[in-house]
N, C-alpha and C positions, 0 to 999 in steps of 0.2 A: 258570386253568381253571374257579375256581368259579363267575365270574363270569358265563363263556361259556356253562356249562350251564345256572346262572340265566336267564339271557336266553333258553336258548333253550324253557325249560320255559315260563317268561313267556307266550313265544310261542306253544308248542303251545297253551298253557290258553285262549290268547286266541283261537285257530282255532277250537279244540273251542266254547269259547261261541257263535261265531258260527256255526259249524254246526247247534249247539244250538237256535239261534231262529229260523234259517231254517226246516227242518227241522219245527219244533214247530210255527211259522205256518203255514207250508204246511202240512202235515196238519190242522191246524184248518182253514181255507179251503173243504180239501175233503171235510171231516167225518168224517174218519177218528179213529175211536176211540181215546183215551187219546193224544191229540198230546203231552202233557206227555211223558208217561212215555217215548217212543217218539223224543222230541227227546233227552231226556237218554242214553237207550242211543246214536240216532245223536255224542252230543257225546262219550259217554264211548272208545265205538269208533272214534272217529278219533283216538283216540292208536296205533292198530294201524295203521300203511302200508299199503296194497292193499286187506288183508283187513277191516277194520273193516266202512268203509263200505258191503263188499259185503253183509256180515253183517245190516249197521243197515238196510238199504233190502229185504233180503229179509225180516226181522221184520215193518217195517214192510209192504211187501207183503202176507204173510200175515194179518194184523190186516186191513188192507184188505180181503182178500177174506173176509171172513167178512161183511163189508156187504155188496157187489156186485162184479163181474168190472171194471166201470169202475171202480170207484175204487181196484183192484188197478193198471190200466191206469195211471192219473193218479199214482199214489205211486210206480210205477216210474219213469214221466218226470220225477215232484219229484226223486228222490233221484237220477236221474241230470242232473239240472241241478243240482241243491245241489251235486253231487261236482265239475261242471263249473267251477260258482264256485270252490269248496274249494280245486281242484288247479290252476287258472286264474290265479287273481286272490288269495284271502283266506292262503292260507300261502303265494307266495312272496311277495306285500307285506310278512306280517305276522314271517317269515324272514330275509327283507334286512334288516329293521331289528335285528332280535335277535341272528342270530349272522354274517350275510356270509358265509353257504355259500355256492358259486357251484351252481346244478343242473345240473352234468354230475357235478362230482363228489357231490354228493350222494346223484343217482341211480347212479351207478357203485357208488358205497361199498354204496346198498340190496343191491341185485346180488351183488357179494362175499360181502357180510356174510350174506345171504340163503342163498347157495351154501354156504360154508362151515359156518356154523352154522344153520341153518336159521328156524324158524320165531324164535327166542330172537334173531339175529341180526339177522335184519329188523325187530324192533321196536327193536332197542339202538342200529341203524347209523347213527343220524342225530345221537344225542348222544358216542357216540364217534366218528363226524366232528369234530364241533363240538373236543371235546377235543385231539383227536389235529393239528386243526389249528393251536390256541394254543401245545401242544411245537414245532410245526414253526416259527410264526412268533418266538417265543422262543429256540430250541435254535440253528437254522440260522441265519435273517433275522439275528437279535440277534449272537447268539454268531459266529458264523462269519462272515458276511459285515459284521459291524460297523455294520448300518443299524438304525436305528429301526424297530421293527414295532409296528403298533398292533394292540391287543387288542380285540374290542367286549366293553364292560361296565367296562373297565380305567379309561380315564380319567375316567366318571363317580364311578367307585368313590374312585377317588385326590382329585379335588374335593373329592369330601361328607368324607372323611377326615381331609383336611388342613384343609375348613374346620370339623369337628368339634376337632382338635386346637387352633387357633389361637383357636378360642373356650374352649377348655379353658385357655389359658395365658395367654389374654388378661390386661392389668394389671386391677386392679378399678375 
């Protein structure tokens, strides 16, 4: 499991930058004040599902309009095309690679998780996915049905291990 969640933080960290510098260019581009500052709040609030970057593009918004009504206009359209990439293209490419959620079940799980626990849930539902589905391919696949289930994070991890120990033992 730790491996799984490793991967999938990896992951988020690596969305969140890339949200981070679209985000920040674009708001430079269109001369909206403190683009720095204002990428990094967009990169830090997409670790929040839904809510973040609704958050990050109404900020930015605001800041806009204290220039001009157009560049309020323009930083709505950035940030709803940044989100478009984001939830498009940049986390599930950068997701596939990290943990192999499939997105019905990971948008189901939000949903749940969201329902039942609420705001605490919706942020937590994606890495107890992750989790919950390493017990399942372990517990069940492994255990129960006697197949080999693979892990992502697992066999890189056992590589670098083994060939940490076998340089450890080598003769001299």
């Amino acid at each position: 499991m730790k491996h799984s969640l490793w991967w999938w933080l990896l992951g988020q960290m690596t969305a969140m930058a890339v949200i981070g510098v679209l985000k920040s260019l674009g708001l430079w581009l269109l001369g909206v004040p403190l683009p720095l500052t204002l990428g990094l709040l967009a990169a830090l609030l997409t670790f929040i599902p839904n809510f973040g970057p609704i958050t990050a593009g109404t900020v930015a918004t605001l800041v806009a309009l204290t220039e001009s009504p157009m560049k309020a206009l323009y930083t709505i359209l950035l940030a709803i095309g940044v989100q478009f990439i984001e939830s498009h293209l940049v986390t599930p490419l950068v997701q596939r690679e990290a943990v192999a959620l499939p997105p019905a079940f990971t948008i189901s799980g939000q949903v749940l998780m969201g329902a039942l626990l609420g705001f605490r849930g919706l942020v937590f539902a994606v890495p107890l996915l992750a989790a919950s589905l390493v017990v399942v391919k372990m517990l069940y696949i492994e255990d129960v049905l006697g197949e080999p289930a693979e892990v992502e994070g697992e066999q890189e991890a056992g590589d670098h291990s083994q060939k940490n120990a076998s340089e450890a033992w080598a003769p001299p």
